[in-house]
C-alpha positions as a printed NumPy array, in Angstrom:
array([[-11.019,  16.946,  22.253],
       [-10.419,  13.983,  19.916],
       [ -7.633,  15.775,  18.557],
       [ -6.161,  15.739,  22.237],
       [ -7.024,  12.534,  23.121],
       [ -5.565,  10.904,  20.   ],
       [ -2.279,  12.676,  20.601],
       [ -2.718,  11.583,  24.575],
       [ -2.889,   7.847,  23.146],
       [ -0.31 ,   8.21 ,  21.028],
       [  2.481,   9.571,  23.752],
       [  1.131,   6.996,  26.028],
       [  1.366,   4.041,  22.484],
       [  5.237,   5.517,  22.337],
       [  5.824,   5.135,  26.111],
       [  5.005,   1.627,  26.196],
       [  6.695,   0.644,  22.999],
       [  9.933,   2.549,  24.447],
       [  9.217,   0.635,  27.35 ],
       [  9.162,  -2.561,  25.75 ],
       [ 12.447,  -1.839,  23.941],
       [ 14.182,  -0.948,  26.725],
       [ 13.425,  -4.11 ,  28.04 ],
       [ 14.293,  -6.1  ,  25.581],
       [ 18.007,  -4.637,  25.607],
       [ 20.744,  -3.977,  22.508],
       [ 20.142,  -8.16 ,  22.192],
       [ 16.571,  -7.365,  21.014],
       [ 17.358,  -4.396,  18.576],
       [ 19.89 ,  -6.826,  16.901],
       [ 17.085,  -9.222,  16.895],
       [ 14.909,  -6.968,  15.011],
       [ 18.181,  -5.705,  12.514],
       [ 18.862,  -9.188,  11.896],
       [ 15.063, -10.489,  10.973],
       [ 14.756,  -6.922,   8.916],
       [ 17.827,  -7.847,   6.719],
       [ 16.552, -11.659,   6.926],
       [ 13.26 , -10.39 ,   5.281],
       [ 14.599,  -7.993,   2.541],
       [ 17.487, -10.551,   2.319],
       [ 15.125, -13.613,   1.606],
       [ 13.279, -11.172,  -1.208],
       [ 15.717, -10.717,  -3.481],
       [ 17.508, -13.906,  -2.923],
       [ 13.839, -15.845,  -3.796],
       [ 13.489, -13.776,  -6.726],
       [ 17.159, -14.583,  -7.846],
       [ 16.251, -18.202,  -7.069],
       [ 13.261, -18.398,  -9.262],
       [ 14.835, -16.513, -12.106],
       [ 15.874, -20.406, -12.844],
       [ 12.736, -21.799, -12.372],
       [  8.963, -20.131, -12.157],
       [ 10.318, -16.998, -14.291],
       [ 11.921, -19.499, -17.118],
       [  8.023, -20.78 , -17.797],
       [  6.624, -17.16 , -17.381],
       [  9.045, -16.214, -19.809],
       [  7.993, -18.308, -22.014],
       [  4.506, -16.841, -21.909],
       [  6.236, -13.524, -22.257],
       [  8.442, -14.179, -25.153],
       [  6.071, -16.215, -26.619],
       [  4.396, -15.455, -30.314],
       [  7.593, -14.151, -31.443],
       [  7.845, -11.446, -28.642],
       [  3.983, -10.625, -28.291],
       [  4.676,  -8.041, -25.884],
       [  7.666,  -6.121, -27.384],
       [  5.194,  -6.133, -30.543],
       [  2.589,  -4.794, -28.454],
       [  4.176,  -2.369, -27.413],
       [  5.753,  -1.229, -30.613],
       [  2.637,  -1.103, -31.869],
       [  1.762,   1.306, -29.156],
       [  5.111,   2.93 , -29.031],
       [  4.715,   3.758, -32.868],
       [  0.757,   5.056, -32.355],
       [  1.821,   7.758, -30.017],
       [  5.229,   8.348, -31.779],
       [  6.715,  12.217, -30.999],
       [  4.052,  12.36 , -28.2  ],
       [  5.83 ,  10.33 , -25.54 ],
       [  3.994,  12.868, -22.859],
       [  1.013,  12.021, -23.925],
       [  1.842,   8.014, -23.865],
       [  3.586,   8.394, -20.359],
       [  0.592,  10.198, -18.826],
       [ -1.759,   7.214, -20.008],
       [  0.591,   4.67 , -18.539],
       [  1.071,   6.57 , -14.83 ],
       [ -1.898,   8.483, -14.34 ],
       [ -4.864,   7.027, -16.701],
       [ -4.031,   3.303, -16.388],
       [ -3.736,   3.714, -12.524],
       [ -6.901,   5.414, -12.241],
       [ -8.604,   2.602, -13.677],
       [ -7.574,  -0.056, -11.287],
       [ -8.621,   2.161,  -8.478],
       [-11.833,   3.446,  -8.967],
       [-12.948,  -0.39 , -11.025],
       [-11.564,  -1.968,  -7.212],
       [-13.161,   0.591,  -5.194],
       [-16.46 ,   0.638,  -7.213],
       [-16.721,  -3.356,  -6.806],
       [-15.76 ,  -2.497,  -3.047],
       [-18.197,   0.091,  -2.765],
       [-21.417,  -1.527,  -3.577],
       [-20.487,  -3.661,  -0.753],
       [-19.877,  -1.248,   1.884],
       [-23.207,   0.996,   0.76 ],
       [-25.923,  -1.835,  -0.03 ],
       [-24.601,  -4.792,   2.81 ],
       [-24.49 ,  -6.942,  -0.481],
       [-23.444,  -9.473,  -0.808],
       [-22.977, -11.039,   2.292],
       [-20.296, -13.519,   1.063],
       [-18.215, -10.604,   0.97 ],
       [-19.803,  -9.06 ,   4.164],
       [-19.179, -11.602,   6.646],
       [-15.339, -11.264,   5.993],
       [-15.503,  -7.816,   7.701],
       [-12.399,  -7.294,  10.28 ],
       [-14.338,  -4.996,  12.361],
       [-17.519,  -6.668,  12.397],
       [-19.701,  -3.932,  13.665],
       [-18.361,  -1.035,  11.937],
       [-19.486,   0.223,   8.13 ],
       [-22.634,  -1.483,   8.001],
       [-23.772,  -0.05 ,   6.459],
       [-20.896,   2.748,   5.168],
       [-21.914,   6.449,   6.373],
       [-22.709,   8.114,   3.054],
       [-22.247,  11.446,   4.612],
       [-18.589,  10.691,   5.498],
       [-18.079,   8.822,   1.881],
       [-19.228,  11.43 ,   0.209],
       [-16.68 ,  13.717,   1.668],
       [-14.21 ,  11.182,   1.345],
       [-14.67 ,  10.82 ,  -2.564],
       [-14.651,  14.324,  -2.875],
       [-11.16 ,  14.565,  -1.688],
       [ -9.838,  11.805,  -3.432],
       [-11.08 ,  12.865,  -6.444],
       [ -9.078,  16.311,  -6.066],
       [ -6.121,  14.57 ,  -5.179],
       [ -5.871,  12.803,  -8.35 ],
       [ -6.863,  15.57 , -10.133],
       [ -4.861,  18.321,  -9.178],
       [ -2.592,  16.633,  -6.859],
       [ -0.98 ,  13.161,  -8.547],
       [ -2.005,  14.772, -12.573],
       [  0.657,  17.517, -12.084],
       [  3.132,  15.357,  -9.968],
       [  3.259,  13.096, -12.963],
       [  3.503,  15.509, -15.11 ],
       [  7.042,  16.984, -13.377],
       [  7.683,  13.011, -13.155],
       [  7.896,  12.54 , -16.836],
       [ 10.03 ,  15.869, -17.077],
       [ 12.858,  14.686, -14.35 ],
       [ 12.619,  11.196, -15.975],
       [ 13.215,  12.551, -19.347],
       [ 16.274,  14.882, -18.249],
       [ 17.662,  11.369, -17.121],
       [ 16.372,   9.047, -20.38 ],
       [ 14.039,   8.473, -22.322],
       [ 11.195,   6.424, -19.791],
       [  8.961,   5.464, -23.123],
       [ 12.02 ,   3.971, -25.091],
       [ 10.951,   1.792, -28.068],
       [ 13.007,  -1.431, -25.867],
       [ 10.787,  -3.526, -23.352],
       [ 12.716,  -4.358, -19.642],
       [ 13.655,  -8.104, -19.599],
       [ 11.633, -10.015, -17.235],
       [ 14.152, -10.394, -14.809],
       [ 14.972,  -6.626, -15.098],
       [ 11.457,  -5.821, -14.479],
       [ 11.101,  -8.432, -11.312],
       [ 14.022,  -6.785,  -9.593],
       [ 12.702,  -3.13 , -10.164],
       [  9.476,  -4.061,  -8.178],
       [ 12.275,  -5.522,  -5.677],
       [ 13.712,  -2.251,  -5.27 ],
       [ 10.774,  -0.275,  -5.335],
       [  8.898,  -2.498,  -3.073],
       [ 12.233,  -1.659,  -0.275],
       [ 12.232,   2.045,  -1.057],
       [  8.257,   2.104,  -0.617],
       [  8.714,   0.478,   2.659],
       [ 11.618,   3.166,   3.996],
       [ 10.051,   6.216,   2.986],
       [  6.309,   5.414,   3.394],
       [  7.346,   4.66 ,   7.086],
       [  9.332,   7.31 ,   8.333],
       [  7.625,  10.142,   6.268],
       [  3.675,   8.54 ,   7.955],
       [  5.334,   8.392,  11.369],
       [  6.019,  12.212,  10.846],
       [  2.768,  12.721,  10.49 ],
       [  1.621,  11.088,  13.628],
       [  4.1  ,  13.959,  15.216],
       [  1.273,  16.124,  17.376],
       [  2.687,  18.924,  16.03 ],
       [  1.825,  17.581,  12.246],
       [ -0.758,  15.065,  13.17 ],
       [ -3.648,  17.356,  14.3  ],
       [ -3.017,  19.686,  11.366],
       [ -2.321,  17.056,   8.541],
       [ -2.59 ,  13.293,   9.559],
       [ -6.062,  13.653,  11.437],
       [ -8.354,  13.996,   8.34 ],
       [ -7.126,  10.629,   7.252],
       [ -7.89 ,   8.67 ,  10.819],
       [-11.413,  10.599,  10.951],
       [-11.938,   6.863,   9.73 ],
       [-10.952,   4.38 ,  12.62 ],
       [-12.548,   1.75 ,  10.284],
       [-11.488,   2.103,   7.035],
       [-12.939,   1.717,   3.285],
       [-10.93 ,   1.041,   0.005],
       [-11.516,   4.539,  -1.035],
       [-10.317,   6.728,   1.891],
       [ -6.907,   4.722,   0.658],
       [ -6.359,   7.885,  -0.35 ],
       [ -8.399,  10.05 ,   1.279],
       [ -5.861,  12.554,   2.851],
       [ -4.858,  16.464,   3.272],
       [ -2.6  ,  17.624,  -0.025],
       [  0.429,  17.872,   1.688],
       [  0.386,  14.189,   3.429],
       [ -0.623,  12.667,  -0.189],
       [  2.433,  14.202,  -1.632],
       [  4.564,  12.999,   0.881],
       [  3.228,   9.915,   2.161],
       [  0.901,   8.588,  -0.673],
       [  2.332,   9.677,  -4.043],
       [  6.519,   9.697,  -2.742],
       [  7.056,   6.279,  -1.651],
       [  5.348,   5.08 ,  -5.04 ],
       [  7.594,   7.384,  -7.515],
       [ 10.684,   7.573,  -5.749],
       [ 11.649,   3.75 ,  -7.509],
       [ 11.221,   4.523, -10.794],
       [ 12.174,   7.772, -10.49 ],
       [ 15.759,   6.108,  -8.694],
       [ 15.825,   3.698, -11.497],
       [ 15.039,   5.794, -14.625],
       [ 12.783,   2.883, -14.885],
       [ 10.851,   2.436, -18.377],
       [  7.101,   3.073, -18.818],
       [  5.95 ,   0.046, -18.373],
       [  7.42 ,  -1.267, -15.136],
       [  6.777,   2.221, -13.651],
       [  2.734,   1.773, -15.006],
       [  2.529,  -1.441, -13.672],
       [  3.82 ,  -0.665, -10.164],
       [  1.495,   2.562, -10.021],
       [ -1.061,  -0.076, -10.431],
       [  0.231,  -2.317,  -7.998],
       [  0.539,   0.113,  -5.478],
       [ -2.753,   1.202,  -5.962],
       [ -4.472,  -1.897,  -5.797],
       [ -2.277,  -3.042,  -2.425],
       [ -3.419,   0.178,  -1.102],
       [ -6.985,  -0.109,  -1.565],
       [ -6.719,  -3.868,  -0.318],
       [ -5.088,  -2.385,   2.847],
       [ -8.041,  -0.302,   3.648],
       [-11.061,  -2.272,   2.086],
       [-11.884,  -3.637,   5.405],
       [-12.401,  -7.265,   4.495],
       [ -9.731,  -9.813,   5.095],
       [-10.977, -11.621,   1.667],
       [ -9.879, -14.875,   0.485],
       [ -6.311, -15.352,  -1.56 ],
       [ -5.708, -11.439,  -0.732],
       [ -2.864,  -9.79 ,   0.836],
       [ -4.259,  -9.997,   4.623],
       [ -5.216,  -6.101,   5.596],
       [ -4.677,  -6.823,   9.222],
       [ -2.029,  -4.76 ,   9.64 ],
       [ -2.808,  -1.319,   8.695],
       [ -6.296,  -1.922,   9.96 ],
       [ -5.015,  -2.194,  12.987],
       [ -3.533,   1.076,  12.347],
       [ -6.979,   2.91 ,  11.972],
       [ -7.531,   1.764,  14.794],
       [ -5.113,   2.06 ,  17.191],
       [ -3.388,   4.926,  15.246],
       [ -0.247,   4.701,  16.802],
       [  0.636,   1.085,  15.97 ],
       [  2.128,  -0.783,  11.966],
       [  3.181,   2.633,  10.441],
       [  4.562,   0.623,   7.42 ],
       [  3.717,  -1.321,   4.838],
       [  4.964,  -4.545,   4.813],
       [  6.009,  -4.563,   9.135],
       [  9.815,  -4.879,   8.665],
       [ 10.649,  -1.397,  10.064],
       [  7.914,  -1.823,  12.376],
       [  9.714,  -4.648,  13.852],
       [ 12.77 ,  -2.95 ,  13.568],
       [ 11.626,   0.128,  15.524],
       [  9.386,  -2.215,  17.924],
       [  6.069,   0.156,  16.638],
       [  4.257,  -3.428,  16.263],
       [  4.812,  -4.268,  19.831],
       [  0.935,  -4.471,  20.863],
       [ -0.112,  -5.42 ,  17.475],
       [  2.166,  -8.585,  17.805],
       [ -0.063,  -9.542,  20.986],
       [ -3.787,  -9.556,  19.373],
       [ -6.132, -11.502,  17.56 ],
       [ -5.403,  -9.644,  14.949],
       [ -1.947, -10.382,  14.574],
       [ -2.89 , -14.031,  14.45 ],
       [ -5.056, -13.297,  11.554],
       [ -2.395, -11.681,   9.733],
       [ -1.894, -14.135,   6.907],
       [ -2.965, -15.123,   3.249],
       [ -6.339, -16.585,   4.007],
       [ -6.423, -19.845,   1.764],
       [ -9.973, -20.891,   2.633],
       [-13.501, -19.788,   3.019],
       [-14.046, -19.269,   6.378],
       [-13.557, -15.923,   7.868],
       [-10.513, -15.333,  10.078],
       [-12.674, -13.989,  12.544],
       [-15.008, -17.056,  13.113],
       [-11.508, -19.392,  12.979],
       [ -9.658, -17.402,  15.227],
       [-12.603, -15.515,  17.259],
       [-11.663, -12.803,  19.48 ],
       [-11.668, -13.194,  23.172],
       [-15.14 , -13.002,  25.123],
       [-15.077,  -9.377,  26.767],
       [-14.902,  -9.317,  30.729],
       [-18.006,  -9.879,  32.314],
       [-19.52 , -11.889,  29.86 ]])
């Protein structure tokens, strides 16, 4: 039944955003074209721009101490020298592993104890997760734990074979900085693209009920369940859009380590649930959860190109979409709307 009525909503979600595009005519798609290439545009070009600027005094800080992090790294480079597997699988798999489960754990003893309520009380949905059902989290950590394991740990491993046929990804040469700062460019675009399209496959209700539906068993979502998926959808959708840059790029080791992380740690922020202070704003793909058939992407510029943020773009929640720059919760600054009949 809740597989049925999920794939009921969605039909009726891609009726009305249809709908919506129909009204707003070829004028409106080139709307959306032109604000896409606007957004993507405006990227690059502000990284370009501060290559002048902000990155000259980062620089600094990275080419300071007569190149403290090409000797770093050397000294690294050298410790694991004629075991470059062994040094790639620390930088992709170990590395990224750490800045998940150290955010989720932090998240975690928030969403099982109610503690503390600084963090609490910048819940999105308020009445949801408190506290977490340990039943369903158990379950949940189970599967993420076998997707790292025996999912992502042999993905990377064919990773650093099909990055090796093309180079050498653990080369004894640090990226410059503005090499590195236009790789996360690129692999922040290609992300966006294929995370989209291959997620709205999975919504499909002849993939959804089979694949997709494990993941939205969780209309309110939790850091952890970031990942929290069936095998197939956490090769496609989870691990793909993350290793297709690099992969593109031949990138080296450690701006493909470093975006692992990032990814990661966007991921989990996505989910957590709280719309906390100087964060990316979670809005989006909380909304997601749940509406399910609503912000399929990461960062909203297909969305807006393919009108799939159409309702989104009229809630509360949309409103609160932004870097949150103070300590009040969104929700008490821009409350929802009193419910009919009260």
């Amino acid at each position: 039944m809740l597989a049925e009525t999920t794939v009921n909503e969605k039909r009726g979600a891609e009726g009305s955003t249809v709908g919506v595009r129909q009204q707003e005519g070829p004028g409106g798609l080139w709307d959306s074209v032109k604000k896409a290439a606007v957004i993507i545009g405006s990227g690059i070009l502000f990284l370009a721009a501060f290559g002048n600027s902000l990155t000259w005094h980062l620089q600094r800080f990275w080419g300071a101490s007569g190149d403290f992090w090409q000797n770093l790294w050397t000294k690294l480079y050298l410790a694991f020298e004629g075991h470059d597997a062994a040094l790639f699988f620390l930088g992709t798999m170990l590395a990224p592993t750490v800045v998940f489960w150290t955010t989720n754990a932090l998240l975690l003893l928030v969403d099982t104890t109610g503690k503390p309520s600084f963090i609490t009380r910048y819940r999105i949905q308020v009445d949801k997760n408190s506290p977490v059902d340990r039943v369903k989290l158990r379950q949940a950590v189970k599967t993420v734990l076998f997707n790292q394991v025996f999912i992502s740990g042999p993905m990377v491993v064919a990773i650093y074979y099909l990055m090796s046929w093309r180079g050498n990804p653990c080369g004894s040469e640090l990226p410059t900085f503005h090499w590195g700062l236009m790789e996360l460019a690129v692999f922040s675009i290609l992300e966006e693209i294929v995370f989209y399209y291959s997620h709205r496959l999975f919504h499909h209700p002849s993939l959804y009920k089979h694949f997709h539906k494990q993941h939205h068993e969780w209309t309110a979502p939790i850091g952890v369940v970031s990942i929290y998926a069936h095998p197939l959808e956490h090769v496609l959708s989870n691990m793909l859009p993350a290793v297709i840059g690099p992969v593109v790029l031949g990138s080296h080791l450690s701006s493909t380590s470093m975006w692992y992380c990032l990814a990661l740690f966007s991921t989990t922020i996505s989910h957590c649930g709280y719309h906390l202070p100087f964060l990316p704003s979670p809005e989006f793909h909380d909304f997601h959860h749940l509406k399910f058939n609503q912000c399929f992407g990461v960062f909203g510029v297909l969305d807006r190109l393919h009108g799939t943020d159409s309702k989104f773009r009229q809630t509360k929640q949309h409103e609160r979409h932004t870097l949150l720059t103070s300590f009040t919760p969104l929700t008490q600054s821009i409350p929802d709307l009193p419910k009919k009949g009260q």
